[in-house]
C-alpha positions as semicolon CSV with decimal commas, in nm:
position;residue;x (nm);y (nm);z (nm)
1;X;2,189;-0,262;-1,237
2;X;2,299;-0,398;-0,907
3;X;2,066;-0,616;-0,675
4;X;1,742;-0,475;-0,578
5;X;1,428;-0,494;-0,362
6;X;1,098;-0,506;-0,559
7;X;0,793;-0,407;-0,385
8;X;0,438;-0,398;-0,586
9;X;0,099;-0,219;-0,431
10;X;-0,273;-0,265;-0,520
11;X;-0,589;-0,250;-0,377
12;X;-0,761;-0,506;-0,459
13;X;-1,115;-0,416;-0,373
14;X;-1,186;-0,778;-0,288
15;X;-1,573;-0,797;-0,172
16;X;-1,638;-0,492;-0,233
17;X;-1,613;-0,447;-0,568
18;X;-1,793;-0,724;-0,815
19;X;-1,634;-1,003;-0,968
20;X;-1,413;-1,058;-0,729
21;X;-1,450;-1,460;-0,849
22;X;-1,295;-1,342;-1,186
23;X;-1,079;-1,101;-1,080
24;X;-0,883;-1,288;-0,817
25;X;-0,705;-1,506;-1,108
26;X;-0,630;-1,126;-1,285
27;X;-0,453;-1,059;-0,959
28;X;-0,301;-1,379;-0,965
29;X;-0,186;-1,340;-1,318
30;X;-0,005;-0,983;-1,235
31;X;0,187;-1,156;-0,947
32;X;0,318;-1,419;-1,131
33;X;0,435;-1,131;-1,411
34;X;0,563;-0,931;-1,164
35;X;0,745;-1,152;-0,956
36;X;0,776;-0,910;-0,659
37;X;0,971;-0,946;-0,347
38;X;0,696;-0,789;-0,189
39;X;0,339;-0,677;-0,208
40;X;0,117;-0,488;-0,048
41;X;-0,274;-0,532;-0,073
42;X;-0,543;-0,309;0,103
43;X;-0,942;-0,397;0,090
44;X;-0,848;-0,741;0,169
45;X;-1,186;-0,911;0,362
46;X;-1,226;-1,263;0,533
47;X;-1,495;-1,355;0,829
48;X;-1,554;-1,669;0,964
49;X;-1,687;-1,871;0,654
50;X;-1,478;-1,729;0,401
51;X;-1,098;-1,761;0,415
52;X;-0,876;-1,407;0,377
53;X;-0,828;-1,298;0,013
54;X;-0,506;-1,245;0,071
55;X;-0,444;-1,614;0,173
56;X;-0,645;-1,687;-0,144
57;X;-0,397;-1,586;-0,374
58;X;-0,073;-1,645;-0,200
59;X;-0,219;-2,013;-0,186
60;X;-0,167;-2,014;-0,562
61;X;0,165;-2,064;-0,508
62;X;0,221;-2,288;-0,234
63;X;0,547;-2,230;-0,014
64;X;0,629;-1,850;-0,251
65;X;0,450;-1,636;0,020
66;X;0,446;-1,528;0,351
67;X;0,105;-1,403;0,438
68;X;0,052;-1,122;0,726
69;X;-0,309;-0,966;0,715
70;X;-0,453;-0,711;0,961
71;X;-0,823;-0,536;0,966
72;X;-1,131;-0,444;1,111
73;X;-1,467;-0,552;1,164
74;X;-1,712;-0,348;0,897
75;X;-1,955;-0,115;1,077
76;X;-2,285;-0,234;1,055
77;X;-2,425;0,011;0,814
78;X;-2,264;-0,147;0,563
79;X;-2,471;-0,448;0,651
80;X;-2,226;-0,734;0,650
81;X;-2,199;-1,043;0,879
82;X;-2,035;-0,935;1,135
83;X;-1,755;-1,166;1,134
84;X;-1,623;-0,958;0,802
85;X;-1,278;-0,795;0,853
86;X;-1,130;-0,543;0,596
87;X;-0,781;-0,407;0,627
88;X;-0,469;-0,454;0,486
89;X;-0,224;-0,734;0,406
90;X;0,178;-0,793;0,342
91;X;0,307;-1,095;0,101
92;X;0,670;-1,143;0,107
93;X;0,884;-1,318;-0,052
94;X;1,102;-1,393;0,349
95;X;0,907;-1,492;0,646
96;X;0,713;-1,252;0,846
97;X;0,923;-1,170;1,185
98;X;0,712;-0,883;1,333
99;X;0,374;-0,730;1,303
100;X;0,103;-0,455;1,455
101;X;-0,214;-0,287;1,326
102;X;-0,325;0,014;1,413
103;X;-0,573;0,206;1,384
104;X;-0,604;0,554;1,161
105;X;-0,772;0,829;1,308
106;X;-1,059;0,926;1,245
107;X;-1,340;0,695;1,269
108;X;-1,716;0,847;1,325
109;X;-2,023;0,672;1,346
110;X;-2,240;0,958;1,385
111;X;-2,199;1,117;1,028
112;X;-2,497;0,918;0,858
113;X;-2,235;0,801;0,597
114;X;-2,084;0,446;0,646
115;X;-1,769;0,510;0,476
116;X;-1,659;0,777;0,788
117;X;-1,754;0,483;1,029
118;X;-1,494;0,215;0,854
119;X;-1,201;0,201;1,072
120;X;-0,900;0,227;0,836
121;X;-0,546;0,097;0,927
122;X;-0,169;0,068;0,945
123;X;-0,047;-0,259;0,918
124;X;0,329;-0,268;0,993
125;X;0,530;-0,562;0,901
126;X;0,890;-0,644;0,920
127;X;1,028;-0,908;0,684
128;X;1,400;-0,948;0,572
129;X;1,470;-0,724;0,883
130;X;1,297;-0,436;0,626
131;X;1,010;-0,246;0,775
132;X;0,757;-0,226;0,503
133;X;0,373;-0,084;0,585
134;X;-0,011;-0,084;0,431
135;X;-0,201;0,172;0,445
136;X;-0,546;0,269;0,324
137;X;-0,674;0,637;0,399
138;X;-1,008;0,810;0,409
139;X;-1,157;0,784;0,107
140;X;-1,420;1,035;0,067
141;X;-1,294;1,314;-0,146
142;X;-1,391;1,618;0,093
143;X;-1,167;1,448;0,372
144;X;-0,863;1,656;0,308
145;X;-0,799;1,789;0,615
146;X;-0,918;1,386;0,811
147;X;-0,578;1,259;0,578
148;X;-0,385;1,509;0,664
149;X;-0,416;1,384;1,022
150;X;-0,397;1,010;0,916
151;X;-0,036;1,119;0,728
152;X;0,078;1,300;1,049
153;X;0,000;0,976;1,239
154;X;0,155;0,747;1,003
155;X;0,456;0,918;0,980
156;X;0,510;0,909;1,378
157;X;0,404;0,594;1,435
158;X;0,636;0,474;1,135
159;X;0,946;0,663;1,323
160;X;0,845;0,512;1,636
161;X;0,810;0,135;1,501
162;X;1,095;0,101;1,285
163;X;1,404;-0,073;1,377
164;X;1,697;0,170;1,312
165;X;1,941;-0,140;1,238
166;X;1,697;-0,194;0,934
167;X;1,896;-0,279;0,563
168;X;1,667;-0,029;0,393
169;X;1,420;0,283;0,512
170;X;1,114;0,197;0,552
171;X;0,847;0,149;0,248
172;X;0,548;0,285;0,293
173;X;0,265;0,153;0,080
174;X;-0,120;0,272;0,014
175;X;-0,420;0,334;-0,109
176;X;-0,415;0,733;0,000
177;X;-0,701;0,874;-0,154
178;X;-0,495;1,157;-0,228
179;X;-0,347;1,304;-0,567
180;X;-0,038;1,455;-0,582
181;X;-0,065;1,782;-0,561
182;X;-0,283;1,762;-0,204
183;X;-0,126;1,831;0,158
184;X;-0,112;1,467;0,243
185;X;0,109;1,348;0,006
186;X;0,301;1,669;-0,055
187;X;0,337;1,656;0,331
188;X;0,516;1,320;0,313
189;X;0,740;1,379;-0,001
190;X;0,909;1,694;0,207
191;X;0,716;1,970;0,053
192;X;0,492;2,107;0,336
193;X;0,433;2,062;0,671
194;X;0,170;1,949;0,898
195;X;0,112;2,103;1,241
196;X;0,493;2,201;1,274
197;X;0,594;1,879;1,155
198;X;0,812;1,792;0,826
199;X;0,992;1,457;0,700
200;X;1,087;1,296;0,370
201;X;0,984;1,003;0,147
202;X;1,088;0,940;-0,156
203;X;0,769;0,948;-0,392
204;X;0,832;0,647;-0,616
205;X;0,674;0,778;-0,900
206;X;0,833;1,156;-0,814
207;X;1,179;0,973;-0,769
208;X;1,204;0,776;-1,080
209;X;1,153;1,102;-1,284
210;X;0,833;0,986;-1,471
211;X;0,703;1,220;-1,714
212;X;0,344;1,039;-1,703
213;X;0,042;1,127;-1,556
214;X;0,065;0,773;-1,365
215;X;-0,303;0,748;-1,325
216;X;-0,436;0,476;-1,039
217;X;-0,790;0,494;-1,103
218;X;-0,897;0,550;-1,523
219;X;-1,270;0,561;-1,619
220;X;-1,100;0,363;-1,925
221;X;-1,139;0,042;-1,663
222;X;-1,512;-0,012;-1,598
223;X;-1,475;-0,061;-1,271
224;X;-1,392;0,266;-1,174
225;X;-1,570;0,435;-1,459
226;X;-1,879;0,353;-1,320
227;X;-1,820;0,586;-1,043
228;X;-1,833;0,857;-1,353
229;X;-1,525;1,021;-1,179
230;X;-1,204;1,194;-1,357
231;X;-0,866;1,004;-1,372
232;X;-0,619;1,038;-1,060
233;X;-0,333;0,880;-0,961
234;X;-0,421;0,817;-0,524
235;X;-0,191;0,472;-0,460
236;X;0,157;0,579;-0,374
237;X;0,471;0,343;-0,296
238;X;0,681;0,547;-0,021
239;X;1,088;0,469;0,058
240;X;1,242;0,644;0,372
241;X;1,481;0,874;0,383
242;X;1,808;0,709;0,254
243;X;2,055;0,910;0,446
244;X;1,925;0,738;0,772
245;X;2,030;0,408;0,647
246;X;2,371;0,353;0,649
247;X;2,633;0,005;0,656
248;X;2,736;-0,093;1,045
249;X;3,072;0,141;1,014
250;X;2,861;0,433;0,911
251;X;2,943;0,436;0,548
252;X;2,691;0,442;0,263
253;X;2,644;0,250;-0,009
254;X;2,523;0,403;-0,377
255;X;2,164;0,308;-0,481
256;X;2,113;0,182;-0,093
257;X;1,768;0,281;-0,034
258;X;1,695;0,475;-0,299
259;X;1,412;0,427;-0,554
260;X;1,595;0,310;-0,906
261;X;1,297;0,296;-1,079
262;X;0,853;0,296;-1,108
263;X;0,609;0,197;-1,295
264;X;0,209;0,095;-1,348
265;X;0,109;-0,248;-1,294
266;X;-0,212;-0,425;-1,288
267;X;-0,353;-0,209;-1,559
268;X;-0,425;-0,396;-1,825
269;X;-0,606;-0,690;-1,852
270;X;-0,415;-1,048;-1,891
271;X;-0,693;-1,267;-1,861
272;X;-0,953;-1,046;-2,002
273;X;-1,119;-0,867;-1,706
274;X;-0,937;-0,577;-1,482
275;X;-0,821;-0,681;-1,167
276;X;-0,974;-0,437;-0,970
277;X;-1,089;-0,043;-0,944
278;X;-0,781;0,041;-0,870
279;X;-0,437;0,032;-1,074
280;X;-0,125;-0,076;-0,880
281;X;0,239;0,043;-0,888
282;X;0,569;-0,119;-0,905
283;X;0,934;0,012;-0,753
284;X;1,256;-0,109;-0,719
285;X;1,475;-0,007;-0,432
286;X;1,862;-0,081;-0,432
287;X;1,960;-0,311;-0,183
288;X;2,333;-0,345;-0,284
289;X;2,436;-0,653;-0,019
290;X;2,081;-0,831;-0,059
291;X;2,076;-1,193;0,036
292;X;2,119;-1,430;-0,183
């Protein structure tokens, strides 16, 4: 198969989950398998004492990485130092050349529950001239119709960031807190619409025509069966619409863009613990004149 961009997602549930001590070499571990181009991280913390987990792990392999991180402060019912940040990080492979975080919609104090008073984000990056962004939506399961405005606002703020001279479309990346079959993410694969508006992603695991149930959180891993939940698959890789990206005479290349192929990662253990609640994904995109 021709040359390709590889792009890997996780959230890593950093500090907030336990273990993190153990599990940040299990992260570490996967990387070095996976060899990505790219990755994508959400529940990434640092504060002022404590350096960005994130940093942690791209420090494993000095010079590999490029490290952009963007987050919040953690509301005070949570009952952190307030230095903490949470939020969402890019590594890749080129250096950084552009970034902005914003902020999802959304955010409430006044609910009684700390989880609606987390400000959640968009970090967008641009690295290899390729527009690639984090994301990590509401995750309370009753918050339906909360993501379907955080989708809505991703998706214009994506369209109004990008650079149109971009290689590739844009990759979209997450933690959505969404299963497939829900309004959000049928809303950004091109199968409903939100408030009169409609666009296309390709779905990774949708576009690589997996059979599989894909699942992203299993009560099979202890960390997540704890919460004594069922199995769903909420963390999504996202590619643009291919027919917007096109060579500088106009012409299109085959497999430009468009997701080749998907698959789990970080779900199984390689150094004998989990590396998080979460399982990630892995996607290739064709990138036919990719540099050497």
């Amino acid at each position: 198969m021709g040359a390709r961009l590889s792009v890997a997602q996780l959230n890593i549930g950093s500090l907030l989950e336990p273990d993190w001590p153990r599990r940040r070499p299990e992260v570490g571990a996967w990387l070095a398998r996976l060899d990505a181009d790219i990755v994508c991280l959400e529940e990434v913390w640092e504060d002022d004492r404590h350096q960005n987990t994130a940093r942690w792990l791209a420090d494993q392999w000095p010079n590999r990485w490029h490290v952009c991180f963007g987050g919040f402060s953690a509301p005070p019912a949570f009952g952190a130092e307030p230095s903490v940040r949470s939020g969402a990080a890019v590594l890749s492979r080129w250096p950084i050349q552009a970034h902005e975080l914003f902020e999802l919609p959304g955010s409430d104090d006044s609910t009684g529950n700390p989880w609606d008073a987390v400000k959640l984000e968009l970090l967008a990056t641009r690295t290899a001239g390729i527009d690639v962004f984090a994301t990590h939506l509401s995750p309370m399961p009753h918050r339906g119709s909360l993501r379907r405005q955080q989708v809505r606002f991703i998706d214009e703020t994506v369209a109004a960031w990008r650079d149109p001279r971009s290689p590739l479309p844009p990759v979209l990346c997450g933690d959505f807190n969404a299963e497939p079959d829900s309004d959000e993410i049928r809303f950004l694969s091109g199968l409903t619409s939100i408030d009169g508006r409609d666009t296309w992603w390709q779905e990774a695991w949708r576009s690589a025509g997996l059979s599989e149930p894909g699942f992203t959180q299993d009560p099979a891993n202890p960390y997540y069966g704890r919460f004594n939940l069922p199995p769903k698959r909420i963390d999504f890789i996202f590619v643009g619409d291919t027919w917007l990206t096109r060579r500088p005479d106009g012409s299109h290349d085959a497999d430009r863009g468009r997701v080749l192929d998907a698959s789990l990662a970080f779900h199984e253990p390689l150094t004998g613990i989990y590396a998080s609640d979460h399982y990630g994904l892995i996607a290739n995109i064709g990138w036919p004149d990719r540099p050497a």
